[in-house]
DRENKOL-874304 format. One record per atom (N, C-alpha, C): residue number from 1; residue in three letters; atom name; x, z, y. Coordinates in Angstrom, 2 decimals, always signed. Each point is the difference from the previous one (the first is absolute). Example, Ala and Ser with C-alpha at 12.3 -4.5 7.8 and 13.67 -1.06 7.14 Angstrom:
% residues 2
num,residu,atome,u,w,v
1,Ala,N,+13.19,+7.80,-5.69
1,Ala,CA,-0.89,+0.00,+1.19
1,Ala,C,+0.90,+0.00,+1.20
2,Ser,N,-0.35,-0.72,+1.05
2,Ser,CA,+0.82,+0.06,+1.19
2,Ser,C,-0.77,+0.73,+1.09
***
This chain:
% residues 109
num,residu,atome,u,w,v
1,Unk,N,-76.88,+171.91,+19.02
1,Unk,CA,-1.23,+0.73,+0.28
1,Unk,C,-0.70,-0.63,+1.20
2,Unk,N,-1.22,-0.47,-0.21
2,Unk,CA,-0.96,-0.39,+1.21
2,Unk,C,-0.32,+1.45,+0.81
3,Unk,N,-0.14,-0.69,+1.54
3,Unk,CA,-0.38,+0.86,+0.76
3,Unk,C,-1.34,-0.39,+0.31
4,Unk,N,-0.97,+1.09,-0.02
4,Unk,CA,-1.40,-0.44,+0.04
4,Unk,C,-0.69,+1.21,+1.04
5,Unk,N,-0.30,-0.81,+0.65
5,Unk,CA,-0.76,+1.08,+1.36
5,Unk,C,-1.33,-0.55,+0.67
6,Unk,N,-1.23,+0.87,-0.23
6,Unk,CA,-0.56,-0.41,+0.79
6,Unk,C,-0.82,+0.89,+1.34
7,Unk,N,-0.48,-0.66,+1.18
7,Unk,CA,-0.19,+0.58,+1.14
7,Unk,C,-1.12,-0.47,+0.46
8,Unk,N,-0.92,+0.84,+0.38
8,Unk,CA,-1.20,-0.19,+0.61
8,Unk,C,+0.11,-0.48,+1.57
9,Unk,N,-0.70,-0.94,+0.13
9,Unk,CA,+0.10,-0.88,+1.15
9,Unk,C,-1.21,-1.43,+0.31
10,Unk,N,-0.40,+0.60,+1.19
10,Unk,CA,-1.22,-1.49,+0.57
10,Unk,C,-1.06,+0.26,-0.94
11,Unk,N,-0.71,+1.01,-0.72
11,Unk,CA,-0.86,-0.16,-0.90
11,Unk,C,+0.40,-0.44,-1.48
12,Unk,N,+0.94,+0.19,-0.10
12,Unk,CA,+0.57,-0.38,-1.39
12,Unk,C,+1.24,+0.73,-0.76
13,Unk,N,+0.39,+0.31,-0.81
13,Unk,CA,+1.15,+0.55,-0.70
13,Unk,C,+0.77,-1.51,-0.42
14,Unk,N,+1.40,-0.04,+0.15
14,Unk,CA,+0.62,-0.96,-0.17
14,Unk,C,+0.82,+0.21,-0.91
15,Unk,N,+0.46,-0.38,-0.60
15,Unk,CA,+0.94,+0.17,-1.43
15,Unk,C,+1.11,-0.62,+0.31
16,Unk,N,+1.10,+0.61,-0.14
16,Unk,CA,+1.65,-0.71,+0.68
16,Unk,C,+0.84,+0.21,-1.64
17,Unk,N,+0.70,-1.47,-0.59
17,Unk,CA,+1.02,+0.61,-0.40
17,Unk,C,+1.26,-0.98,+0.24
18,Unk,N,+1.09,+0.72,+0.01
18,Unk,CA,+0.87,-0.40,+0.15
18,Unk,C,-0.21,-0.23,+1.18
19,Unk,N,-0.13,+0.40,+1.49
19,Unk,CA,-0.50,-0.61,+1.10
19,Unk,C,-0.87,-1.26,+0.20
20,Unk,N,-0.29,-0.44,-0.85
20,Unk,CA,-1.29,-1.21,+0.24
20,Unk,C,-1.44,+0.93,-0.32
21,Unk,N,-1.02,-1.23,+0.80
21,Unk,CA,-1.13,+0.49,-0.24
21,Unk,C,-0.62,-0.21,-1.68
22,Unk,N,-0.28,+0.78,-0.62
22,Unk,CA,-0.37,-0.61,-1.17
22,Unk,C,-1.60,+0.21,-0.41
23,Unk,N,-0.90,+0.49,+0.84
23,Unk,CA,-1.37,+0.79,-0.31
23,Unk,C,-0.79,+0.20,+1.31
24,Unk,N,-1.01,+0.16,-0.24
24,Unk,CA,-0.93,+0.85,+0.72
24,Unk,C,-1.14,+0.59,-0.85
25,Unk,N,-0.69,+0.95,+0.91
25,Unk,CA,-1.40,+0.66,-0.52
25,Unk,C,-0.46,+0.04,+1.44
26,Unk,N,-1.09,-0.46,+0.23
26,Unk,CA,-1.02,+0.15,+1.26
26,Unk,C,-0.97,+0.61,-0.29
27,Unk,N,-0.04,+0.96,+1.21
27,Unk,CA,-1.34,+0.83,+0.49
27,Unk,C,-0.42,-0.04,+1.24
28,Unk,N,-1.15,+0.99,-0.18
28,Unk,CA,-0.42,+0.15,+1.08
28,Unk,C,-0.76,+1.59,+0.17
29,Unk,N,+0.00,+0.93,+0.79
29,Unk,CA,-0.48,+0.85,+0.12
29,Unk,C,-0.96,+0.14,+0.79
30,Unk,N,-1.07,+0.74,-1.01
30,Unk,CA,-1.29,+0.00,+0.46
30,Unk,C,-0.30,+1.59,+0.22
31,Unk,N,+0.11,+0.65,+0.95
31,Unk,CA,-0.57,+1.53,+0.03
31,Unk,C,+1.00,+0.80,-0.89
32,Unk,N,-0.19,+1.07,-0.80
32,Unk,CA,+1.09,-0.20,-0.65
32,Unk,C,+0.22,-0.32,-1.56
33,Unk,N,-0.62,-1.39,-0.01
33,Unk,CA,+0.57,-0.83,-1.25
33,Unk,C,+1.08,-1.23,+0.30
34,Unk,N,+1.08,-0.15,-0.84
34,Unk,CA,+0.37,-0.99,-0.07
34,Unk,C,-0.04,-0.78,-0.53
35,Unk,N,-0.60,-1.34,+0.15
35,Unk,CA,-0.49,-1.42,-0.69
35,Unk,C,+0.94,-0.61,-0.39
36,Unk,N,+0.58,-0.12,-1.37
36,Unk,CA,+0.73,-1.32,-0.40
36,Unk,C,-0.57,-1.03,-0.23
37,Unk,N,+0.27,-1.03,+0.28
37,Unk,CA,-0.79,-1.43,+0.16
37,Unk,C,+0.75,-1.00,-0.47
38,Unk,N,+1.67,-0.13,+0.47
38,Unk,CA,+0.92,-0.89,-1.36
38,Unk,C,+1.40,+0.34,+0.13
39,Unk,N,+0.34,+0.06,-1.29
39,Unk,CA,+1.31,+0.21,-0.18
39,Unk,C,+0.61,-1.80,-0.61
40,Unk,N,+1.35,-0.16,+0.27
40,Unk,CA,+0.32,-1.17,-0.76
40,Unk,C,+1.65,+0.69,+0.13
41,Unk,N,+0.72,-1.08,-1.37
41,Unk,CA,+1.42,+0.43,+0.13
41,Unk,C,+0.31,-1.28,+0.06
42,Unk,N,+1.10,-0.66,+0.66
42,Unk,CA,+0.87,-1.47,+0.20
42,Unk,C,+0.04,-0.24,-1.82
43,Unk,N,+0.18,-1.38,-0.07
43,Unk,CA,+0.02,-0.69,-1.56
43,Unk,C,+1.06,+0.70,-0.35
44,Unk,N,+1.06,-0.66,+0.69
44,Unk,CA,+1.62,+0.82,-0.19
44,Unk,C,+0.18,+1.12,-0.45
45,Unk,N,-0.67,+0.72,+0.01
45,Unk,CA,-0.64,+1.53,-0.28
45,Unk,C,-0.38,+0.50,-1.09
46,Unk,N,-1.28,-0.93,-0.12
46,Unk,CA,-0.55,+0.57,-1.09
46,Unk,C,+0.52,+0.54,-1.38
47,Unk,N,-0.60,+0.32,-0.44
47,Unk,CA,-0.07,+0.81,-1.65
47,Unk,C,+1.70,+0.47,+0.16
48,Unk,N,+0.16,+0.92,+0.60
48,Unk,CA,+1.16,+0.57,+0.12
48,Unk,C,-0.95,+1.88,+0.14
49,Unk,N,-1.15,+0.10,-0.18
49,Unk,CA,-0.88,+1.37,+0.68
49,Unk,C,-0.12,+0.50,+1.10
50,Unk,N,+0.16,-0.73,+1.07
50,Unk,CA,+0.38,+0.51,+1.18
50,Unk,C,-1.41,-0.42,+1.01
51,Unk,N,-0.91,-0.59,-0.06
51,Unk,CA,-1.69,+0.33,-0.04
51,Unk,C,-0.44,+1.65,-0.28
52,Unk,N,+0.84,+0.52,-1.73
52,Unk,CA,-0.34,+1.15,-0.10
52,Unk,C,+0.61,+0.87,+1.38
53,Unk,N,+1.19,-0.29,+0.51
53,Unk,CA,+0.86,+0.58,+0.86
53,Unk,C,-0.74,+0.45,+0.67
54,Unk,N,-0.48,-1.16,+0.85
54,Unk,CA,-0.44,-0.12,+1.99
54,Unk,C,-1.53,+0.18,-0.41
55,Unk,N,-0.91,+0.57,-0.86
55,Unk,CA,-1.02,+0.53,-0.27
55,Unk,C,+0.01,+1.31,+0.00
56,Unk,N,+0.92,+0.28,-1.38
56,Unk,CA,+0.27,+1.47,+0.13
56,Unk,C,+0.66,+0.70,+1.20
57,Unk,N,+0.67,-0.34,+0.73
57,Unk,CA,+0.51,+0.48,+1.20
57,Unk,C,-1.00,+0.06,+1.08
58,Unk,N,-0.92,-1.47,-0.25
58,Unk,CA,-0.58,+0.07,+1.42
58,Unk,C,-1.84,+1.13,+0.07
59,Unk,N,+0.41,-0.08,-1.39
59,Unk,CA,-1.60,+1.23,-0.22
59,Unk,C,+0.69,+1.46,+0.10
60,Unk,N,+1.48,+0.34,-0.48
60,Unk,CA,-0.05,+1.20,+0.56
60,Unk,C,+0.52,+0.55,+1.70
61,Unk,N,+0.36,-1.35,+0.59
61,Unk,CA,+0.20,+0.30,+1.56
61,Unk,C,-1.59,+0.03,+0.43
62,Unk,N,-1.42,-0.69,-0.27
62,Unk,CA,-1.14,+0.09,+0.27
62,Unk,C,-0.72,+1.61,-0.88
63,Unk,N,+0.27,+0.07,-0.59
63,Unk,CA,+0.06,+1.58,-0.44
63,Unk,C,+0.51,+0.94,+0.78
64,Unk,N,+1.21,+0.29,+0.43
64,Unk,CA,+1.04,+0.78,+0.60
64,Unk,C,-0.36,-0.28,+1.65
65,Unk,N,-1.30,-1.39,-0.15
65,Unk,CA,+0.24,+0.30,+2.09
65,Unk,C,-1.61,+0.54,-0.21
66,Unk,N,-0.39,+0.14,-1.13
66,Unk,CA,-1.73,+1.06,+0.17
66,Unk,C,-0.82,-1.30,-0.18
67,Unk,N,-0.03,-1.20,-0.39
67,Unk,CA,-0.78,-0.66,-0.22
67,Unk,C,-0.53,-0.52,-1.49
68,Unk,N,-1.10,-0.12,-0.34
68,Unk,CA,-0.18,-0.58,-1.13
68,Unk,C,-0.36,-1.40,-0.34
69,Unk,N,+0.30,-0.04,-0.75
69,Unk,CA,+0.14,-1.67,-0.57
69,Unk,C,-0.86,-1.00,-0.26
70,Unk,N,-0.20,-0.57,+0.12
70,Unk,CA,-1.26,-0.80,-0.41
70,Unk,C,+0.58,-1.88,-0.56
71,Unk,N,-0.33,+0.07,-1.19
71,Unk,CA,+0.91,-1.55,-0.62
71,Unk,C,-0.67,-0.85,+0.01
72,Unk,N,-0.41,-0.79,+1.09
72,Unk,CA,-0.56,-1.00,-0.12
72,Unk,C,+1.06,-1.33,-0.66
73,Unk,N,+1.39,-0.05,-0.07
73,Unk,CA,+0.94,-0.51,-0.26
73,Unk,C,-0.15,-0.10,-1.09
74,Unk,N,-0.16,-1.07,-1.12
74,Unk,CA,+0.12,+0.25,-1.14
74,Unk,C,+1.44,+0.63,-1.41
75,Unk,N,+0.65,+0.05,+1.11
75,Unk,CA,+1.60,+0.33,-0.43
75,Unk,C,-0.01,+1.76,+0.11
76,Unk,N,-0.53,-0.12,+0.65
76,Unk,CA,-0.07,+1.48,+0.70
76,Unk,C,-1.36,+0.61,-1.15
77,Unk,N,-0.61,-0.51,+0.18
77,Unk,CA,-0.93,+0.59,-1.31
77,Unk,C,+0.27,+0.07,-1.45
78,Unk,N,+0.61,-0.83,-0.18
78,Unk,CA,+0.89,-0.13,-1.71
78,Unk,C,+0.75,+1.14,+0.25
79,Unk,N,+0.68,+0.19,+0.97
79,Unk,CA,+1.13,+1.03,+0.14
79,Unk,C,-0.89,+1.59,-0.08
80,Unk,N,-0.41,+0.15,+0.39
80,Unk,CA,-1.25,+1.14,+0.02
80,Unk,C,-0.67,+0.53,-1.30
81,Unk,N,-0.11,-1.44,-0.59
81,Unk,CA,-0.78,-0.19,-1.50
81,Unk,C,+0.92,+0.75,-0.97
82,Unk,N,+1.54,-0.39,+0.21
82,Unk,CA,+0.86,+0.50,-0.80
82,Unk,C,+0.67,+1.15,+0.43
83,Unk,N,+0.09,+0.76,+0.86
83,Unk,CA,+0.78,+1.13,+0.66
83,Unk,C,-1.78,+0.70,+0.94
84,Unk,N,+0.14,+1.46,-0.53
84,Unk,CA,-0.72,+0.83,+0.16
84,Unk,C,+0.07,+0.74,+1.27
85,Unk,N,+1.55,+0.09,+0.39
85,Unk,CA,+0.64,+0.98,+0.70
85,Unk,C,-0.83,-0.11,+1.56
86,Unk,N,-0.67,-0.97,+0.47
86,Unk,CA,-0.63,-0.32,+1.04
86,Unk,C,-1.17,+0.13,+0.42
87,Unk,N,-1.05,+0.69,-1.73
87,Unk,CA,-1.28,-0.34,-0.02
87,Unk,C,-0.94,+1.08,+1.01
88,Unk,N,+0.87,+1.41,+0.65
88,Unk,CA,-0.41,+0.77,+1.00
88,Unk,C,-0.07,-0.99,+1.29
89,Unk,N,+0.73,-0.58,+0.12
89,Unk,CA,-0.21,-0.73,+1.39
89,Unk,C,-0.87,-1.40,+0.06
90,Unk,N,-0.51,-0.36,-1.21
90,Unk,CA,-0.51,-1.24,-0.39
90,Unk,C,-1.53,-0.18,+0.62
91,Unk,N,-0.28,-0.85,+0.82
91,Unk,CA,-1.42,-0.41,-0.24
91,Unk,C,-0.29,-0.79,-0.33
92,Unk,N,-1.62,-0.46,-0.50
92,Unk,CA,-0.27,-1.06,-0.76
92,Unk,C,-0.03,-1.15,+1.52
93,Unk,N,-0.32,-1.46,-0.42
93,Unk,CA,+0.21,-1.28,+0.76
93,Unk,C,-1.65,+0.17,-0.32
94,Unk,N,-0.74,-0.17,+1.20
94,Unk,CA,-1.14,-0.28,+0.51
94,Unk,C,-0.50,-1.70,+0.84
95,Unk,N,-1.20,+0.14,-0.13
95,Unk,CA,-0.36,-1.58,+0.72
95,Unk,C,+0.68,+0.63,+1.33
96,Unk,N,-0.73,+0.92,-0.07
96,Unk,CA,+0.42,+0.47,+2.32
96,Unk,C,+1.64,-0.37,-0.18
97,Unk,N,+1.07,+0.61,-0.24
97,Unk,CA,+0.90,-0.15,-0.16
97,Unk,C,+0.84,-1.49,-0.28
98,Unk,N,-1.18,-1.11,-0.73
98,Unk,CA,+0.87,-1.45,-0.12
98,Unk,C,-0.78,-0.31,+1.35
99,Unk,N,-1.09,+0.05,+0.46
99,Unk,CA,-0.92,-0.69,+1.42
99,Unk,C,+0.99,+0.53,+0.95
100,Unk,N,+0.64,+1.20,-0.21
100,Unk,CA,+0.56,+0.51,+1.36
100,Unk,C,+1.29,-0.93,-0.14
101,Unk,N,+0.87,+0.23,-0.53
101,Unk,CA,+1.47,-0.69,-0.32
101,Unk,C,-0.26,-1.79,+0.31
102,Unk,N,-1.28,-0.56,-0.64
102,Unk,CA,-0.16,-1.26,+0.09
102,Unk,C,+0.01,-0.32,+1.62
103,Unk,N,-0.63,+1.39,+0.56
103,Unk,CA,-0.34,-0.17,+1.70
103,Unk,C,+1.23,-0.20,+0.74
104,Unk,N,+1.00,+0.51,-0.67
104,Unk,CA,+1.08,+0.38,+0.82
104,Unk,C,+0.77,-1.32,-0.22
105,Unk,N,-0.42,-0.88,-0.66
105,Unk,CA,+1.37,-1.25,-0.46
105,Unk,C,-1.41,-1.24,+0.90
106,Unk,N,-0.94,+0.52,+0.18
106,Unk,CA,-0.93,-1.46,+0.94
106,Unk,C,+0.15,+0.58,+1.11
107,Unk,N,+0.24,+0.85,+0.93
107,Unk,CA,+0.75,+0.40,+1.45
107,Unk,C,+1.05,-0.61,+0.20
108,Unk,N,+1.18,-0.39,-1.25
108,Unk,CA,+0.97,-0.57,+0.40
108,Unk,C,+0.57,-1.64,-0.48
109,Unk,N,-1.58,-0.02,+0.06
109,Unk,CA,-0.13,-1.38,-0.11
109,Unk,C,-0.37,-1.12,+0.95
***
């Protein structure tokens, strides 16, 4: 049995299994939305479902801390597309919303 855990940390949910890193999903919180912007899982990883994992986990810890979602992530939006259970906390992805996020990655440039 894999051990699969993941933990919110630095702006990101991290996906652990077996004690290695195997994932992330990055955000960012804006007021109270939370921006997904990218998720990726290690090659090693892949097509095992565990993208579905550290998505589904990391939208209902952004649920459960009062924030709503916003998928600019395209992983994160497929995931949305197919699972309903989120669509109370969902907002749509706006220009303001990619100009703002875009702002935040040329500050740390």
């Amino acid at each position: 049995m894999t051990d699969t855990e993941v933990l919110r940390k630095d702006n990101r949910y991290e996906l652990w299994v077996d004690g290695k890193l195997a994932g992330l999903a990055a955000y960012a919180d804006r007021d109270e939305q939370r921006v997904f912007h990218h998720t990726e899982v290690n090659h090693a990883y892949r097509g095992q479902g565990l993208s579905t994992v550290l998505i589904e986990r990391a939208l209902a810890d952004a649920k459960a801390s009062g924030k709503r979602i916003v998928p600019v992530c395209p992983a994160v939006a497929a995931y949305l597309g197919k699972h309903d259970g989120f669509a109370d906390v969902t907002d749509p992805v706006t220009d303001e919303t990619l100009d703002w996020i875009e702002g935040l990655f040329d500050k740390k440039r």
